[in-house]
N, C-alpha and C positions, 0 to 999 in steps of 0.2 A: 660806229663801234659795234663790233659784233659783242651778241649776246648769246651764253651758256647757262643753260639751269639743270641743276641736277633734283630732280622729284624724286623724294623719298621715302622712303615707310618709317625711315624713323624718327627718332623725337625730335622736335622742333626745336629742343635745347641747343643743337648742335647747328642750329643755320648758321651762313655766314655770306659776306658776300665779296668781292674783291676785284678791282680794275688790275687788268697786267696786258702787258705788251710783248708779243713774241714775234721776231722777227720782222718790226716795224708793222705787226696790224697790234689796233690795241679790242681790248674784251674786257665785258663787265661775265662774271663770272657769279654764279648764286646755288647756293645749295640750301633747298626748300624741305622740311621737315610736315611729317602727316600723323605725325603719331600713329602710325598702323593702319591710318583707314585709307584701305583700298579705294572704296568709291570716290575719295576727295581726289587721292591722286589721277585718277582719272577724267574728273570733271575737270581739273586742274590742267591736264593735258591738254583736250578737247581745246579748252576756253584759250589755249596758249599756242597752239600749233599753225603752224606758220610765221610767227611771231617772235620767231626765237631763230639761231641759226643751227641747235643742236639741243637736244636734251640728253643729259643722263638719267641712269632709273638706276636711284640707290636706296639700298636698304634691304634689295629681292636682287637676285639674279632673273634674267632671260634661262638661263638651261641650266640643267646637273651636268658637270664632264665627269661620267663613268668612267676614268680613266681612257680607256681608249671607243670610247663612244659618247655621243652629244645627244640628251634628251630635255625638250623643251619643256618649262613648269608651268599649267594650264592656269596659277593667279596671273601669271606675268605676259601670258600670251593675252588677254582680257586688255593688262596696261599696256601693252606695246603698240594692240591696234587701234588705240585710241589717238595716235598719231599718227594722223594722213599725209603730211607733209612734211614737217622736220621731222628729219631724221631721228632715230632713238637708239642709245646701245647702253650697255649693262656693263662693260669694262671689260669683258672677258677676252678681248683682242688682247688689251694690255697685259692683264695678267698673264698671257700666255706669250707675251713678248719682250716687256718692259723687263718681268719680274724673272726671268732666264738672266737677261743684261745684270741685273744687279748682284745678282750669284757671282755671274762673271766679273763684275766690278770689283766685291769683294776679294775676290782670289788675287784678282793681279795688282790691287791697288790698295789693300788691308793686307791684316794680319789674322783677321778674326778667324777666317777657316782656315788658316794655317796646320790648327794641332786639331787632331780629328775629334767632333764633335759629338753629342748625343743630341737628335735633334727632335721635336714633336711637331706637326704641323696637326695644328686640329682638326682642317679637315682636305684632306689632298682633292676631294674631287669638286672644293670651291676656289684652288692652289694648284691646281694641277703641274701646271710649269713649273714652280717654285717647289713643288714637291720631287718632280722628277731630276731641277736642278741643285739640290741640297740631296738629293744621295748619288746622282755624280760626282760631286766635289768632294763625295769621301765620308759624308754624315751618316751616323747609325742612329736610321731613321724608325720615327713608329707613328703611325697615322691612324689621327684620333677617330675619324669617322663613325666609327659603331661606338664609340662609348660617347661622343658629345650630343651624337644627332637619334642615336636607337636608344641610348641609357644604358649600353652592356658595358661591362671595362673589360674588356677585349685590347690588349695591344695590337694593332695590325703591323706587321715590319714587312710586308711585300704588297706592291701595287698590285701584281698579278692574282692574288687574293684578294684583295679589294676590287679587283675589276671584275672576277667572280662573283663576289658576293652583290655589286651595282646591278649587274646585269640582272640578277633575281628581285630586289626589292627597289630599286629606283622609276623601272616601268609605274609603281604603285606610288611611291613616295612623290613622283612627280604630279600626281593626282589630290595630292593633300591639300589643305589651305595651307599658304606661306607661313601664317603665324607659327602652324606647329614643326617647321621645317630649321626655322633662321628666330631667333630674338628681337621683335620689333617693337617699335613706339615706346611706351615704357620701359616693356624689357631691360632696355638696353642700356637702362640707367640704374635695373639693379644687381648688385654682385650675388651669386646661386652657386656658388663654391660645390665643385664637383671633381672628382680622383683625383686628389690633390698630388698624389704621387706619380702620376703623367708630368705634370709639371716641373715635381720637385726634382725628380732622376734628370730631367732634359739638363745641358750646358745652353740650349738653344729653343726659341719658342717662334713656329714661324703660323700666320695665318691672318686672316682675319681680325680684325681689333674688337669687334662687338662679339665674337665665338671665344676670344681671350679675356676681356674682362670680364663678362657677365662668371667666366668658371675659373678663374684663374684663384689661388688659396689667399692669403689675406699678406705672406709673405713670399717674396722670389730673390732672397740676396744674391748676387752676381750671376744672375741670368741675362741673357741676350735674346731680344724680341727681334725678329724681322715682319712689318706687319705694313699695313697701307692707310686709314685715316688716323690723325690724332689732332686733338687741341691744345690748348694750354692746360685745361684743367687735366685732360688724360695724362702730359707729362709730368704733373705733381702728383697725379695718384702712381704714374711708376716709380720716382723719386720714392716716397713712401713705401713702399710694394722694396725698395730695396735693387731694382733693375741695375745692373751696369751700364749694358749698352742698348741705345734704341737707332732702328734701322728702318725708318718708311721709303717704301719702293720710289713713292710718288716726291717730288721735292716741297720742299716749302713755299710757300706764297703767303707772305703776310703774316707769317708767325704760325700757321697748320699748314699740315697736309693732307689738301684733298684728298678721295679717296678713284682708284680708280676708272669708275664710269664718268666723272668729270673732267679727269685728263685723256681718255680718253673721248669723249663730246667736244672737248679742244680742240683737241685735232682731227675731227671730221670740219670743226667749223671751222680750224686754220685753212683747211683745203678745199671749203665751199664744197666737199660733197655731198650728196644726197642719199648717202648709205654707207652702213659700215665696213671701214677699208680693210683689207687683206692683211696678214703679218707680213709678207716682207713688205707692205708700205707701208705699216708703224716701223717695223727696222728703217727705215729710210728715214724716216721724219725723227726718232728718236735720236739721228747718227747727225741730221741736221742743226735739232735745236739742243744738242750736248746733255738732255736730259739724264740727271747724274742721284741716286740716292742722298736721304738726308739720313746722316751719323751723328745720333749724341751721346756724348760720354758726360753721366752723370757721376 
């Protein structure tokens, strides 16, 4: 049985662990919780490398995509080379591959973007794909970036402004410690309600799950999330929250859905490689194993 672990800076509430079989290989799959402390996750690495047939790193990205440029985050460059031998990725193949597909899923196989949208994604440049495929599809789009991550409320409605503005302060942001960049360890389990009126104007909430609870306002009636980890407890707090529809990129397994850098860590270990693959070989293996968005209509 191959083995997947996803190491993570967030809270350990959220472990889980789960056997699946794709494709006739089977996998024990695990997602490891750090409550924010960097050096665990590291030593944790270290002590696990070779050991494993993939790791994810959740909770931190590997890089910012300035929109049309990739700058590596120096916490995460520390955790990545702490793995000699297995392999290590951060998801962002996927999200730049998986999460285009499910745009496209929706279109020809829902209704949801059917009637043109107003859509937020909180932050385009940890979304990049799914930002750029939600204002193809017709969405009138605003990206939260400067108001979740700088604290301005700033509407952004052009990438090309955004990819201005990246280029001036993400050289530096990328030089920050993670904590003040992303929500972690605790964080992430408290609600910091912030422009609640980003939220409330949208028909549509796309991003992040940890960047959308921790600011999300206390109510959202018949709004539409597209987002990528959730639990059981996250789907009674959107019940609550009043959500209509919920839309995770990634599919279910075992009643959640992983996030990202563990379906993708899957399929580097589905394919025995030893580094992370190209997008069009996640379009190939995404078209092989029919991986398909999970819709719940609450």
């Amino acid at each position: 049985m191959k083995k997947v672990i996803s190491i993570s800076l967030g809270s350990s509430k959220r472990d889980h662990s789960a056997e699946i079989n794709l494709m006739g290989q089977d996998f024990l799959v695990s997602r490891i919780g750090t409550d924010g402390n960097l050096d665990k996750m590291i030593k944790f690495i270290r002590e696990n490398d070779g050991k494993v047939d993939a790791f994810g790193l959740g909770g931190m990205d590997l890089y910012i995509q300035a929109v049309d440029r990739r700058y590596s985050i120096r916490d995460a460059e520390k955790v990545a080379a702490a793995a000699q031998i297995t392999p290590i990725v951060d998801g962002s193949g996927l999200k730049n591959t998986l999460e285009r597909r499910v745009v496209q899923y929706l279109l020809q196989e829902t209704d949801i973007l059917m009637k043109k949208k107003k859509a937020l994604i909180v932050s385009a440049m940890d979304r990049c794909g799914l930002a750029q495929s939600l204002g193809e599809a017709g969405c009138e789009m605003v990206y939260g970036d400067v108001a979740f991550i700088l604290n301005i409320p700033i509407r952004l409605k052009s990438l090309k402004t955004l990819a201005f503005i990246a280029r001036m302060l993400v050289p530096i942001i990328r030089r920050l410690p993670f904590t003040m960049i992303y929500p972690t360890g605790k964080k992430q389990e408290i609600s910091k309600p912030k422009f609640p009126s980003f939220f409330l104007d949208a028909d549509l909430i796309a991003g992040d799950f940890h960047f959308i609870r921790r600011y999300m306002p206390e109510r959202l009636p018949g709004k539409i999330i597209i987002t990528n980890t959730v639990t059981k407890d996250d789907l009674s707090l959107l019940r609550e929250k009043g959500i209509k529809t919920l839309i995770t990129t990634t599919p279910e397994i075992e009643g959640r859905s992983f996030g990202t850098n563990v379906m993708e860590a899957l399929l580097v270990a589905y394919t025995g490689s030893k580094r992370e693959l190209k997008d069009d070989e996640y379009l190939l293996l995404l078209k092989e194993l029919d991986f398909k968005p999970r819709i719940v209509q609450f």
